[in-house]
N, C-alpha and C positions, 0 to 999 in steps of 0.2 A: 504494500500500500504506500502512495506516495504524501510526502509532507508535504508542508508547504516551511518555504523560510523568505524573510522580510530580509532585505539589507537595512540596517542603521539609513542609508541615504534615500534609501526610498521612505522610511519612519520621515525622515528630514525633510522630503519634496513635498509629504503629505501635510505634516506640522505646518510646513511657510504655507502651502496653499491654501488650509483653516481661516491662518492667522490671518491673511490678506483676504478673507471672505466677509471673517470676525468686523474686521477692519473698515469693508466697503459698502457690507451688507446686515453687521451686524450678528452679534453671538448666535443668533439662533441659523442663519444661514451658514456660518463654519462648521458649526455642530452637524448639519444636517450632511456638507460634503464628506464628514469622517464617518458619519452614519452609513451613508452611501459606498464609501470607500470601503468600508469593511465587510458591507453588502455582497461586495462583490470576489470576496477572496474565496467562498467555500464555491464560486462559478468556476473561478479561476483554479484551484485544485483539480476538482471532479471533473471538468471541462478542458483539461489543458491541451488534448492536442487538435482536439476541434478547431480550436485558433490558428492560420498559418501563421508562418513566419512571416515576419515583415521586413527584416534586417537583419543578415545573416542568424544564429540560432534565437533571436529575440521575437517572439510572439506578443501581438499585442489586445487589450479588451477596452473601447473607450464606457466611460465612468457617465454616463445618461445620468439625471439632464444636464453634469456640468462638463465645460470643457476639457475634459485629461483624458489622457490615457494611460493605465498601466501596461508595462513593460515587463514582460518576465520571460523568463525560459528554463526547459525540462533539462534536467543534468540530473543521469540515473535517477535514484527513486525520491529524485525534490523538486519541488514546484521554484524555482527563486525568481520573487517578487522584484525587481532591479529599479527600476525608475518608476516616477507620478510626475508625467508631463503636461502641461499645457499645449493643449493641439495648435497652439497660434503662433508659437514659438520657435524659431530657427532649425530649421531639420538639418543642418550642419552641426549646429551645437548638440544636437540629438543624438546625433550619430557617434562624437567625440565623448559623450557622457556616457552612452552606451558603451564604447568600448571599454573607457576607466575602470567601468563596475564591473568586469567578468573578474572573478575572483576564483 
């Protein structure tokens, strides 16, 4: 059976995107994207190769109704969650951050 595992930087892309929701839209709208975010991890487990790849082995699931997408990919028997991007954001920078995080 496969896990699933977070990277700290992915914890960290979710954290800042809250805060700046917190921030623009008010506590109850950050709350609601973490709600959401977390919504979506037991898809992302049970679900993972339904998703193609989008970028070399990274699979990606956008996060309805807000702008991101997570980034993860299967290695052996673990799900890892790698980035929470804003889909409006530089696909160069995406790609560079992608790489950073294979671990």
């Amino acid at each position: 059976m496969r896990q699933l595992r977070i990277l700290d930087e992915a914890f960290e892309d979710t954290a800042a995107a809250a805060e700046w929701y917190d921030h623009c839209g008010g506590k109850e709208l950050g709350d609601r994207f973490l709600r959401v975010f977390y919504s979506y991890l037991p898809e992302i487990l049970k679900d993972a190769e339904i998703h193609r790849p989008v970028y070399r082995q990274f699979r990606r699931i956008l996060i309805k109704p807000f702008p991101y997408a997570v980034y993860f990919r299967i290695q052996q028997d673990w799900v890892i969650v790698t980035l929470v991007w804003h889909t409006a954001r530089n696909p160069v920078v995406l790609k560079e951050l992608l790489e950073g995080r294979i671990q």
